[in-house]
C-alpha positions in Angstrom: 0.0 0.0 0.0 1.1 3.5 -0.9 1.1 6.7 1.0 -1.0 8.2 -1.8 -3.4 5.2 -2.9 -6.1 6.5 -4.7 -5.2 10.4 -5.0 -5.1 11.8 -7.8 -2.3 14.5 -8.3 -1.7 17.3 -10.8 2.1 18.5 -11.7 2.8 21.3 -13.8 5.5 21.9 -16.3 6.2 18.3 -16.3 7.7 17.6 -19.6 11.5 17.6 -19.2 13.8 14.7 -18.8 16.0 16.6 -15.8 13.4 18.1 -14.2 11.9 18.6 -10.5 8.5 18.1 -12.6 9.0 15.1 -13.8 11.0 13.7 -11.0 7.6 14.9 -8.8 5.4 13.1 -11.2 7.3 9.6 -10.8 7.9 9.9 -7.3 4.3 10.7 -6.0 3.6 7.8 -8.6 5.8 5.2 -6.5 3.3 6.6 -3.5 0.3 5.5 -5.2 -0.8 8.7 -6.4 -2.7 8.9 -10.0 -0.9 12.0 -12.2 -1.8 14.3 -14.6 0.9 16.0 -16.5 1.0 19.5 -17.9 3.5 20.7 -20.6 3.6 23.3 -23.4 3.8 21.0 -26.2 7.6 22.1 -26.9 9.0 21.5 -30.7 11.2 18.8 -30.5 13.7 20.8 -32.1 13.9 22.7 -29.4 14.9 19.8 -27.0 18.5 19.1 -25.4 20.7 16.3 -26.8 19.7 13.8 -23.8 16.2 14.2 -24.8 16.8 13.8 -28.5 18.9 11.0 -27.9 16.7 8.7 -25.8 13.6 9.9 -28.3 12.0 11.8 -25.4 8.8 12.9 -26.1 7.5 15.5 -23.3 4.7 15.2 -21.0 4.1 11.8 -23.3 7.6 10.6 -22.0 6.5 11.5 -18.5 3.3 9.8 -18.4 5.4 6.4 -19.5 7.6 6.4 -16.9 4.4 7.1 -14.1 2.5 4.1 -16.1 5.9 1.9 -15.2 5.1 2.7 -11.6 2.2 1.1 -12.3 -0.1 4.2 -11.7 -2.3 6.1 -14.2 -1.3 9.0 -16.5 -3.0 11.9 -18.4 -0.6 13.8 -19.8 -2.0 17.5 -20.9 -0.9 19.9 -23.3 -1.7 23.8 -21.8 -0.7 27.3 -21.3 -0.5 28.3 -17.2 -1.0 31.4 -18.0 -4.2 31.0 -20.4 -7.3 30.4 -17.7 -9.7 29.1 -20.3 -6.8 26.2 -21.1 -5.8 26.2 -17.0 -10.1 25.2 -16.8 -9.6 23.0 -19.2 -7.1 21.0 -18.0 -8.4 20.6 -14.3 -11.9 19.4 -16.1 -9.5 16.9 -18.1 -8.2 15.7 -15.0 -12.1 15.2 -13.1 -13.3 13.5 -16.2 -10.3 11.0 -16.2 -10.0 10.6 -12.4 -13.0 11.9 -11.0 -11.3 13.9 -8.3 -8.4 15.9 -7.5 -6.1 15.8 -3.9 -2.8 17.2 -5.0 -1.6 20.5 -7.1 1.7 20.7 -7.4 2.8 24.2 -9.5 6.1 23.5 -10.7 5.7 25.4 -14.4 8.2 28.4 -15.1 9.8 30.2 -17.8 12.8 28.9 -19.1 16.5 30.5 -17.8 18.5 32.8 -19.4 17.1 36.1 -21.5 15.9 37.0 -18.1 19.6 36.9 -16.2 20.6 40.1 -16.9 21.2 43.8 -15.0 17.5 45.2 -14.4 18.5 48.0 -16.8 18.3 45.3 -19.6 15.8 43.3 -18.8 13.0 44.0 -21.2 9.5 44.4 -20.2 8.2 41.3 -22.0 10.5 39.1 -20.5 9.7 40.0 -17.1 5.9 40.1 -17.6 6.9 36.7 -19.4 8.6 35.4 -16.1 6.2 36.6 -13.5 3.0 35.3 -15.9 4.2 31.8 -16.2 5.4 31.3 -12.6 2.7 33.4 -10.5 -0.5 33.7 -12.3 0.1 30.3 -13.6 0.5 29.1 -10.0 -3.0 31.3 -9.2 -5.0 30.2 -12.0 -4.1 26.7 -11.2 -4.5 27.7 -7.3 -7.8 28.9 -7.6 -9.1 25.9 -10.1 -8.0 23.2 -7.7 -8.9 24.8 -4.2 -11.9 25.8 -5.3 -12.5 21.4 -6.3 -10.9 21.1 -2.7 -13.2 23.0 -1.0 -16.5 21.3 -3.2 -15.0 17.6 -2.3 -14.5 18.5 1.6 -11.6 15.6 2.3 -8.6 17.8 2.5 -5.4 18.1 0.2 -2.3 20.1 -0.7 -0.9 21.9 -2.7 3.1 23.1 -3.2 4.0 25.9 -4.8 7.7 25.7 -6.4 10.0 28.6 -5.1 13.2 29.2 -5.2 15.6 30.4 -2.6 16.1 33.3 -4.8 12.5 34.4 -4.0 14.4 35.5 -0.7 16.6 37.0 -1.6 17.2 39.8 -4.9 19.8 39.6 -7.0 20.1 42.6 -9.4 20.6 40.0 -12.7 17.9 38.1 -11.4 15.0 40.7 -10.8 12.2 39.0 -12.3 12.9 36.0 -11.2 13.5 36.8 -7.8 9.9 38.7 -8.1 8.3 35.9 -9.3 9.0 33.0 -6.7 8.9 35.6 -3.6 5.2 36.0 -5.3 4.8 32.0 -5.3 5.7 32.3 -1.8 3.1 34.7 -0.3 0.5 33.0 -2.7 1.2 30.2 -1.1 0.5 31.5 2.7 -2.8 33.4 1.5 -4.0 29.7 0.0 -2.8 28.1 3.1 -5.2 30.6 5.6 -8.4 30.3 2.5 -7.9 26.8 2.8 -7.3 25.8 6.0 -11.0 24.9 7.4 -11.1 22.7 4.3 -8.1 20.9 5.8 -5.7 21.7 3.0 -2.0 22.8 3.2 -0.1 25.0 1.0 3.5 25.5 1.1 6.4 26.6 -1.1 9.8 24.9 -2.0 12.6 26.7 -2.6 15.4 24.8 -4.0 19.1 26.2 -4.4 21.1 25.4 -7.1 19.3 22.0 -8.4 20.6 19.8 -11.6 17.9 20.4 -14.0 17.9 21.2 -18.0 17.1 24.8 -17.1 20.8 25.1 -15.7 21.9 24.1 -19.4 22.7 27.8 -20.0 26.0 27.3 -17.3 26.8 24.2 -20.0 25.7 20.6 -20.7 27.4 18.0 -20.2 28.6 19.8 -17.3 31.8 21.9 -17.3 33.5 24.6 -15.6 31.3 27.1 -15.1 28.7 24.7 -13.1 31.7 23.5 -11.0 32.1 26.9 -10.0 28.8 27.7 -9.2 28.7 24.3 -7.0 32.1 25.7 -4.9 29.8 28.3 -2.2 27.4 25.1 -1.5 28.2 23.6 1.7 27.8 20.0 0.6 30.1 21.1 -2.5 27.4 20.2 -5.1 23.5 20.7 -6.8 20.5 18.9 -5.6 19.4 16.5 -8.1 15.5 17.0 -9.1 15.2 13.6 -7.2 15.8 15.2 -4.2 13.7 18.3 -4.6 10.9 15.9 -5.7 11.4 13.8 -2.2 10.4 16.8 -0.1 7.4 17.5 -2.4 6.3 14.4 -1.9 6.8 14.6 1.8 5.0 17.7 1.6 1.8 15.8 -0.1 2.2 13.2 2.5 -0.1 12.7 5.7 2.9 13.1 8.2 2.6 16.5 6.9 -0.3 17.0 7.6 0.5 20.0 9.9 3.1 22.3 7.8 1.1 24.6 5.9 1.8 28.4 5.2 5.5 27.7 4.6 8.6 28.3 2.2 11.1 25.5 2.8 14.5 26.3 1.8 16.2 22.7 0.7 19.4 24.0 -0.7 22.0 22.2 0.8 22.8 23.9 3.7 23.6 27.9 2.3 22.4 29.5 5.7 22.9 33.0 3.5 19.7 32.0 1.6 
């Protein structure tokens, strides 16, 4: 028997081979949880060399490897930011499963064109940044707690941060706007939903081992060894590990952490 039998989970922005979305899917899978998957429907052109090499195919790819867990998959095709395609998606998922328990809101705009000095960073990109990661988080918020609060037997939901949401960086504005957003969202869905016995909390990973680090090189080189050097532990999280504490989060001997942003970044007590 799993921790999760039964529940039926959605993850967003689960399409990526290294990624804490993907890695969350499988791992509340091995739990017992049914998944649905969100992506964007990325062109396969677009994909890194791991993914084109082992013929990965997105959310479809995802939705394999949580059927080999022996759990069900829908995997979705959606924009976060869209709420006609966020309504959509969360009707998917009651017509497949017939209830939902778990939100994880793990999508996010890529890295890079937004990693510059505020003076350059375009007002597209940060619209871009903050849309994808806060009102995505919202839309998707709002859809599922408002499900919660009609099926009246609990659930969570986890909000990805970052530990740069606490703290700015001036090459990192909208980004650090963005998951400090994802934080307070998640404490004002924590208090709405509370007498519906749901928790809401954010993770904030440091630096974690995931295709959107690719910009510092792939396969790995010198600039991600230097960026590893300030960690206490001397290295990145892997998306495993931030996926264990999401799933910890979704479990029942959490049933009494709600309303918080859990740093799990290695031990970087300046964060």
């Amino acid at each position: 028997m799993g921790e999760l039998d039964g529940k039926v989970a959605i993850v967003t922005g689960a399409g990526r081979l290294r990624g804490i979305g993907r890695a969350t899917a499988v791992s509340l899978a091995k739990q017992g949880a049914s998944i649905a998957i969100t992506g964007t429907g990325r062109d396969p052109a677009s994909f890194p060399p791991d993914e084109k090499e082992v013929g990965w195919k997105d959310v479809e790819s995802t939705a394999e490897q949580v059927v080999n867990e022996g759990q069900e998959a829908l995997p979705l095709v959606g924009d976060v930011t869209n709420s006609s395609d966020v309504e959509r998606m969360v009707q998917q998922t009651l017509d497949r499963f017939g209830r939902i328990d778990i939100l994880v809101n793990n999508a996010a705009f890529a890295r890079g064109p937004d990693r510059v000095p505020v003076h350059e960073l375009s007002e597209e990109i940060f619209r871009k940044v903050v849309d994808i990661k806060l009102i995505g988080s919202f839309l998707f918020s709002k859809a599922v707690g408002t499900q919660l609060m009609k099926q009246s037997n609990g659930g969570r939901i986890v909000n990805l941060s970052s530990v740069a949401g606490k703290r700015g960086s001036g090459t990192a504005a909208a980004y650090n706007v963005a998951n400090a957003s994802v934080i307070m969202l998640a404490q004002s869905l924590a208090d709405w939903l509370a007498p519906y016995n749901v928790t809401c909390n954010a993770v904030c990973p440091g630096l974690t081992d995931t295709s959107r680090m690719d910009d510092l090189g792939y396969p790995r080189g010198t600039a991600w060894n230097q960026s590893t050097q300030s960690n206490p532990l001397g290295r990145a999280a892997t998306d495993d590990e931030i996926a264990g504490v999401i799933a910890f989060l979704c479990s029942d001997a959490a049933s009494y952490i709600s309303g918080q942003a859990i740093n799990v970044n290695g031990g970087s007590v300046t964060w």
